[in-house]
C-alpha positions as CSV (number, residue, x, y, z in Angstrom):
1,X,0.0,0.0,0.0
2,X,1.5,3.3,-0.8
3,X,0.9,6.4,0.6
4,X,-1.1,8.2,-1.9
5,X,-3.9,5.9,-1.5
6,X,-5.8,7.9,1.0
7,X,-5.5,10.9,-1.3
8,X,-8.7,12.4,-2.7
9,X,-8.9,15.1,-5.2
10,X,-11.4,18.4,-4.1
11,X,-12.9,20.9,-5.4
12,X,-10.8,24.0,-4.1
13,X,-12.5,27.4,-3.2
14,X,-10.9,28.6,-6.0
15,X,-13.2,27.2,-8.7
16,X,-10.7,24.8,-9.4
17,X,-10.2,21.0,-9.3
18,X,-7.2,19.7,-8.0
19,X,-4.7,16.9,-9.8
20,X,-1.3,15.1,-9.4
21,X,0.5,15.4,-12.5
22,X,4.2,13.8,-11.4
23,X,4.1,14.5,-8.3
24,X,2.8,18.1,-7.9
25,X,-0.6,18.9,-6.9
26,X,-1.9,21.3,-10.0
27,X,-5.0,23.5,-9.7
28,X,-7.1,22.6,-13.1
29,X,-9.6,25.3,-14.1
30,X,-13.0,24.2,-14.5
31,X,-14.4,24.0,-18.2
32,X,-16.2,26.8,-20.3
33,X,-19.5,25.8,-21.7
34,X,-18.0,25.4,-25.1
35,X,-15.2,22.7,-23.8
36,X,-18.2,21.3,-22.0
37,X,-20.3,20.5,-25.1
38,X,-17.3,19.1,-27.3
39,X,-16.9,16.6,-24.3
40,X,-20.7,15.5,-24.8
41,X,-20.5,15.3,-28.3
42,X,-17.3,13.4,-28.0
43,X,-19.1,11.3,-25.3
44,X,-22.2,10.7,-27.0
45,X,-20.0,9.6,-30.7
46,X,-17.9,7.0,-28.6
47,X,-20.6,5.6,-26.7
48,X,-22.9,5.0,-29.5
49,X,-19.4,3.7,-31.3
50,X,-19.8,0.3,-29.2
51,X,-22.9,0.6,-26.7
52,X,-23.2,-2.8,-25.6
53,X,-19.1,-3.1,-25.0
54,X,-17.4,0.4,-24.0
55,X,-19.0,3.2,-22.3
56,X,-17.3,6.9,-22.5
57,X,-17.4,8.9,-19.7
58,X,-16.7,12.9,-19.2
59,X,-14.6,13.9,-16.2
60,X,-13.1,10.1,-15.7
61,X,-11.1,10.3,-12.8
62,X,-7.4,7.6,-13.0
63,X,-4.8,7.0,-11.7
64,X,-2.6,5.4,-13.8
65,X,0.6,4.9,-11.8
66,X,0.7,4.3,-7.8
67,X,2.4,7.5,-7.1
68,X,2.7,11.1,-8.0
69,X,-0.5,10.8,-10.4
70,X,-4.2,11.5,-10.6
71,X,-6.0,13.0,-13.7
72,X,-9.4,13.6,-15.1
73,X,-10.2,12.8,-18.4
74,X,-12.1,15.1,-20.5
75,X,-13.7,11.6,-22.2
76,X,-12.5,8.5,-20.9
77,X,-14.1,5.3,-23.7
78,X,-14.2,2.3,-20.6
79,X,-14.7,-1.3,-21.1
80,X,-17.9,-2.0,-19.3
81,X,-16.2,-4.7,-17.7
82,X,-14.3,-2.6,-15.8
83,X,-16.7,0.1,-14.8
84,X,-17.4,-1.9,-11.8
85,X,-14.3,-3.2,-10.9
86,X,-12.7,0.4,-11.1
87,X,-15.6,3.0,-9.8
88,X,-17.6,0.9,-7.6
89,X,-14.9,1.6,-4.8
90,X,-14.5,4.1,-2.0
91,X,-11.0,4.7,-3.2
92,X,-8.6,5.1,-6.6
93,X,-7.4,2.1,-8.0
94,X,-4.3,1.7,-10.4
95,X,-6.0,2.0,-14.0
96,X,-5.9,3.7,-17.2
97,X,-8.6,3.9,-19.9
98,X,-7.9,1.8,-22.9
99,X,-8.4,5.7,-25.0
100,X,-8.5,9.0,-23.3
101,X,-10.2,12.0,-24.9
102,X,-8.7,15.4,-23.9
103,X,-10.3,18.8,-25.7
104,X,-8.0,21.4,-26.4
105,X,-8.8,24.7,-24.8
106,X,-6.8,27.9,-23.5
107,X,-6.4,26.7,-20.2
108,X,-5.3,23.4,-20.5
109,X,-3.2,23.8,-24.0
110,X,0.6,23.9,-22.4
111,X,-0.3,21.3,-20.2
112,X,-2.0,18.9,-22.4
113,X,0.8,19.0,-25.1
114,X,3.5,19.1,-22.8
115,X,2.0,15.8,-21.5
116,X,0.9,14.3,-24.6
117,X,4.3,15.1,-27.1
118,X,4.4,15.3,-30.5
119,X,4.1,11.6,-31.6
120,X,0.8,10.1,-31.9
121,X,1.6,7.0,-29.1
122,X,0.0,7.1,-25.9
123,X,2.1,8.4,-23.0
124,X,-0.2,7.6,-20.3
125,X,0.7,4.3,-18.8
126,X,-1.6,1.5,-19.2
127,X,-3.9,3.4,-22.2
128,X,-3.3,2.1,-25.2
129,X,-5.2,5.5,-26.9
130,X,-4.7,9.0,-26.4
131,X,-6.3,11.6,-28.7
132,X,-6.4,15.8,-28.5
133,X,-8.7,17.5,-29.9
C-alpha cells in the first residue's frame, strides 16, 4: 500500500479542481461551456461507437501509476467490464482507460501538449489511446 492511496482530489475554493500530475498537486480550471459540449459530443460519438461493449465517460477520474498521479479525463471510452471493478470503490485504484479523450482549450493547452508530445503514441501508462482535440 502506498501512501497516496488515501488521497482524494477536491474541489478548491478557488473554482478549481485539484490533480497530481508527477508529483505536484496542480489546480485545473473548470471548463467553459464550449469545452463542455465538445466533451458530450465526444461522449455521445464514442458511446454509440460500441454501446453494448465500451462506455465513455466525461470527467473520468485515473490514476494510472501508484504515485505522483491523478487525472481527469475530458472523455474517458471504458470497457464496461471494468466500470465496476474500477468505480464501484471508495478509493482510486491503479487504471488507465484503454483511449483518453482530452479537448483542447486555452487553459489546459501547455499542459495537455506538454503531456501528450508530438508523436501520436499514448504516453499515459496502461492506455493504449490517447487523442487531443
Amino acid at each position: 500500500m502506498s501512501a497516496f492511496t488515501g488521497w482524494h482530489p477536491r474541489f478548491a475554493f478557488t473554482g478549481a479542481r485539484i490533480e497530481l500530475h508527477d508529483g505536484q498537486v496542480v489546480s485545473v480550471p473548470l471548463a467553459k461551456p464550449l469545452h463542455i459540449l465538445a466533451k458530450s459530443n465526444i461522449q455521445l460519438a464514442l458511446t454509440l461507437a460500441e454501446p453494448t461493449r465500451f462506455r465513455a465517460v466525461v470527467e473520468f477520474p485515473y490514476r494510472p501509476q501508484p504515485d505522483l498521479q491523478f487525472w481527469y479525463a475530458d472523455v474517458a471510452w471504458v470497457p464496461v467490464a471494468d466500470l465496476a471493478r474500477v468505480l464501484r470503490r471508495s478509493d482510486y485504484v491503479c487504471y488507465a482507460p484503454p483511449l483518453i479523450v482530452e479537448v483542447l482549450s486555452p487553459s489546459n493547452r501547455a499542459t495537455t501538449v506538454n503531456r501528450s508530445g508530438s508523436s501520436p503514441s499514448p504516453r499515459v501508462p496502461g492506455s493504449s489511446g490517447w487523442s487531443i482535440l
